[in-house]
N, C-alpha and C positions, 0 to 999 in steps of 0.2 A: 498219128492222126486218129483222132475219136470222131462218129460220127456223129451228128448234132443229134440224134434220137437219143443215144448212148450217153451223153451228157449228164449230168446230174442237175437238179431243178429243183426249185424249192417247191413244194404240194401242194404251199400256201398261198405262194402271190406268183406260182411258176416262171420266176427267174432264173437265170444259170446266174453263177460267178455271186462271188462275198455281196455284204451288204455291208452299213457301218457296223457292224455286231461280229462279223466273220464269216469265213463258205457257208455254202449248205453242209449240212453235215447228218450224217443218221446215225442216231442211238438208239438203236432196237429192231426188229428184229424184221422188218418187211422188205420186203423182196424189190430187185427191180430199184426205180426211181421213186417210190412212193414212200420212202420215209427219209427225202432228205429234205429235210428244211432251214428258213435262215433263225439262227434264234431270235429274233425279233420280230418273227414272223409268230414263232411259235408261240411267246410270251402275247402279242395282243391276241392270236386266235385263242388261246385259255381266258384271256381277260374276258374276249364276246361271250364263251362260252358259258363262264361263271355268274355275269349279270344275268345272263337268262333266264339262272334259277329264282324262283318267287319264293320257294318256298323253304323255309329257316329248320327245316328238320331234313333235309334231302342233303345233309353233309358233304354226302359221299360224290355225291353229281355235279357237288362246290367245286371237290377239292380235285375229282377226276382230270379234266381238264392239264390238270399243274402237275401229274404224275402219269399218265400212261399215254403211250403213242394210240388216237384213237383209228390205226389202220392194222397194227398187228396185237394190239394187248399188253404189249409188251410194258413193264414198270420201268422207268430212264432210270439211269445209275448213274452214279461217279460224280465228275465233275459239273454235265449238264445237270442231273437229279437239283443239286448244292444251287445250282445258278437258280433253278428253275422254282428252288424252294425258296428263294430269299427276294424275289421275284414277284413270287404270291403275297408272302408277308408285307409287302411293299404295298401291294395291290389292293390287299385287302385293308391294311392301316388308311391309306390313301383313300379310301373311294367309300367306306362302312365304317366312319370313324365312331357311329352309334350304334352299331350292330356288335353287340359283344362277341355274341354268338361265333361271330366269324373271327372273330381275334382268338379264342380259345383254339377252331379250327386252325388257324395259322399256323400258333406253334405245336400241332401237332405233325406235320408235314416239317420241318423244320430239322 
């Protein structure tokens, strides 16, 4: 018996249990319930995060989102990294199909 505090929840839409994507799950490095999320949870909160930038020289605040857990710092690896990279590219082809800028970004995350 796990008690419902003790459960694992997503950080993002705070639900227990899979979504269509699969569990919550954490890749990196924060303590506690605070870094499991659903991946689909994770992929639109970088989407929000990345329209917010205005500004075409702030790369780095683009691409943050799609590569580091913003609770512990930590850079995702492995398989999420792969998902989460191909994810962006998607995101970015999709939604800046005039913004070169971002396309160059893309593949470098890639």
């Amino acid at each position: 018996y796990v008690k419902k505090w003790m459960r694992p929840c997503c950080r993002i839409c705070r639900k227990e249990g899979p979504d269509e994507t699969g569990a919550v799950r954490r890749d990196c490095k924060c303590h506690d319930n605070l870094g499991f999320a659903h991946f689909s949870c994770m992929v639109k909160d970088a989407e929000r995060k990345s329209r917010e930038i205005r500004d075409a020289d702030d790369c780095q605040r683009f691409i943050e989102p799609w590569e580091i857990c913003p609770g512990c710092r930590h850079e995702y690896q492995g398989e999420l990294a792969l998902r989460l990279a191909a994810e962006f590219i998607n995101f970015v082809a999709n939604s800046y199909p005039q913004s070169q800028w971002r396309h160059v970004v893309s593949c470098f995350t890639s």
